[in-house]
Short mmCIF file of the C-alpha atoms (twelve columns), coordinates in Angstrom:
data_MODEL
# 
_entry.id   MODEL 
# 
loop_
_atom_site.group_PDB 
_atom_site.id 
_atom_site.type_symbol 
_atom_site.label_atom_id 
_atom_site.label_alt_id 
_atom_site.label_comp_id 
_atom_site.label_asym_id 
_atom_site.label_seq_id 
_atom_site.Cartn_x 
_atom_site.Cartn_y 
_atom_site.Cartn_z 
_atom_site.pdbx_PDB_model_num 
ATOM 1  C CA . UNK A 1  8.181   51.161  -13.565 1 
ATOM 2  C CA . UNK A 2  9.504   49.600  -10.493 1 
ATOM 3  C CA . UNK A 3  6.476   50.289  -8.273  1 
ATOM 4  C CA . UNK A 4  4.464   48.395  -10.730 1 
ATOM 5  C CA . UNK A 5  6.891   45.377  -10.302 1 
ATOM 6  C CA . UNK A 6  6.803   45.537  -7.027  1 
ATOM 7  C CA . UNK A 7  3.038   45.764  -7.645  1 
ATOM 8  C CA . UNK A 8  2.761   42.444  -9.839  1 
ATOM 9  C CA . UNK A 9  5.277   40.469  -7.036  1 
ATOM 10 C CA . UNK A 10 3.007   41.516  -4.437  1 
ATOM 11 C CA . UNK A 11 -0.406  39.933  -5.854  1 
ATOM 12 C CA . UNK A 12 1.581   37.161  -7.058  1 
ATOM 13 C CA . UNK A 13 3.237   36.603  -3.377  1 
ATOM 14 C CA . UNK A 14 -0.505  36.968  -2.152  1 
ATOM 15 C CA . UNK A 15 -2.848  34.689  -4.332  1 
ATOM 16 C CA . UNK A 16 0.136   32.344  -3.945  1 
ATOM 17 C CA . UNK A 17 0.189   32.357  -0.360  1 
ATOM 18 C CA . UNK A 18 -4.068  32.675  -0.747  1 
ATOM 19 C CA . UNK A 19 -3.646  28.770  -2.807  1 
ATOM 20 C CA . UNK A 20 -1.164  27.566  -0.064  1 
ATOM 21 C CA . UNK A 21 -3.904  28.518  2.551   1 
ATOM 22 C CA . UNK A 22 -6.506  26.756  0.636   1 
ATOM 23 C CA . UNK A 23 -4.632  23.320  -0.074  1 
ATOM 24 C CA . UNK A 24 -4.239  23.058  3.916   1 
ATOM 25 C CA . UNK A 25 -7.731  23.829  4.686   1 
ATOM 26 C CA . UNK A 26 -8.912  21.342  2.310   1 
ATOM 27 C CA . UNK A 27 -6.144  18.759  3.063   1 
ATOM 28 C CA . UNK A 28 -7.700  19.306  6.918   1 
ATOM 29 C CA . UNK A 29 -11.001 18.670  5.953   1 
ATOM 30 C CA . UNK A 30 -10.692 15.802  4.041   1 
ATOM 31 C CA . UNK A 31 -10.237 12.862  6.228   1 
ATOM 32 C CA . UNK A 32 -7.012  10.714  4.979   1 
ATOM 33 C CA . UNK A 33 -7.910  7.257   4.298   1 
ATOM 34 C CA . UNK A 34 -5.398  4.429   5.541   1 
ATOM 35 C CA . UNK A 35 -4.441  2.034   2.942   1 
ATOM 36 C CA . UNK A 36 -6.203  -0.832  2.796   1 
ATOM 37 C CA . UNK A 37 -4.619  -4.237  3.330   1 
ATOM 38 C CA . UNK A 38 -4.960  -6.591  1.121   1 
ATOM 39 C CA . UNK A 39 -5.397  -10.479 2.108   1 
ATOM 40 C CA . UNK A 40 -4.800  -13.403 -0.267  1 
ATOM 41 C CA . UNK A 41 -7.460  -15.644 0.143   1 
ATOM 42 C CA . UNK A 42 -6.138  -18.153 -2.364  1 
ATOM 43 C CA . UNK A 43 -2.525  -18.826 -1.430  1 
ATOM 44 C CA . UNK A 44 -3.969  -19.641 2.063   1 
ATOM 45 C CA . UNK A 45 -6.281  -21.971 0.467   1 
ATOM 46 C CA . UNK A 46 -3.689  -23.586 -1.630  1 
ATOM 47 C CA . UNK A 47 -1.848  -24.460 1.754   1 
ATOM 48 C CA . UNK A 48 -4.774  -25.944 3.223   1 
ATOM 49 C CA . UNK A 49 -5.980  -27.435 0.447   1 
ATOM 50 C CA . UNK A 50 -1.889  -29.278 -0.020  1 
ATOM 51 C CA . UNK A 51 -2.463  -30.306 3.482   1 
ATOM 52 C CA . UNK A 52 -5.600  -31.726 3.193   1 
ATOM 53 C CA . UNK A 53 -4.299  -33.863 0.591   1 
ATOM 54 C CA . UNK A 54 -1.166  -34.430 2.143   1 
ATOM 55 C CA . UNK A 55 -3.216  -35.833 5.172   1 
ATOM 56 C CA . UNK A 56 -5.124  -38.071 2.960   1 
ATOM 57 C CA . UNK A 57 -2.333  -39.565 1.615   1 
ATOM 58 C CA . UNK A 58 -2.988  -38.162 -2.026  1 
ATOM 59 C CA . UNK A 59 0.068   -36.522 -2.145  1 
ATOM 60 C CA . UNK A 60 3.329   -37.516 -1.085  1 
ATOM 61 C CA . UNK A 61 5.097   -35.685 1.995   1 
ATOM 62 C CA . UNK A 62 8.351   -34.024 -0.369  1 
ATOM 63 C CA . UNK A 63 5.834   -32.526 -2.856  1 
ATOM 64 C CA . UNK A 64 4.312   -30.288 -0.520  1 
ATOM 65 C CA . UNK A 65 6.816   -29.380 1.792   1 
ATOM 66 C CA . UNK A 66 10.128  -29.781 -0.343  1 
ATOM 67 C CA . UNK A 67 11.755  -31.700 2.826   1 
ATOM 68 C CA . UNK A 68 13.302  -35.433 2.280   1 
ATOM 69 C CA . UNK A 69 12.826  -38.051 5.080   1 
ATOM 70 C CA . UNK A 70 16.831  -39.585 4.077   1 
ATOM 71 C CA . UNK A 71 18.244  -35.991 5.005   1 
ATOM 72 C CA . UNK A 72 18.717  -35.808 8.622   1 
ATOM 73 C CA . UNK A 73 19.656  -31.548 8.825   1 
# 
């Protein structure tokens, strides 16, 4: 009885280690991909587009940029 336990560890230990083997070969082969970045197109155009109408004279200074001409900081 215990040679056949020590039988059963054995092949488990092995197709185990087999598996182990074969997640590194395939995490080798397949090429890791580098997360993308991902830009924000519209807040940059909401910036321009506030300064655009800022320049204009559409929209008044303190709306867009929060600061007050009185408050000398």
């Amino acid at each position: 009885m215990k040679s056949r336990k020590g039988m059963i560890a054995a092949i488990v230990a092995a197709v185990t280690a087999y598996m182990e083997e074969e997640q590194d070969a395939l995490r080798l082969a397949v090429p890791q991909r580098k997360p993308v970045v991902v830009s924000r197109p519209w807040g940059s155009y909401g910036n321009e587009e506030a300064r655009i109408l800022w320049q204009r004279g559409i929209v008044p200074r303190v709306m867009i940029f929060g600061c007050y001409p009185e408050s000398k900081t």
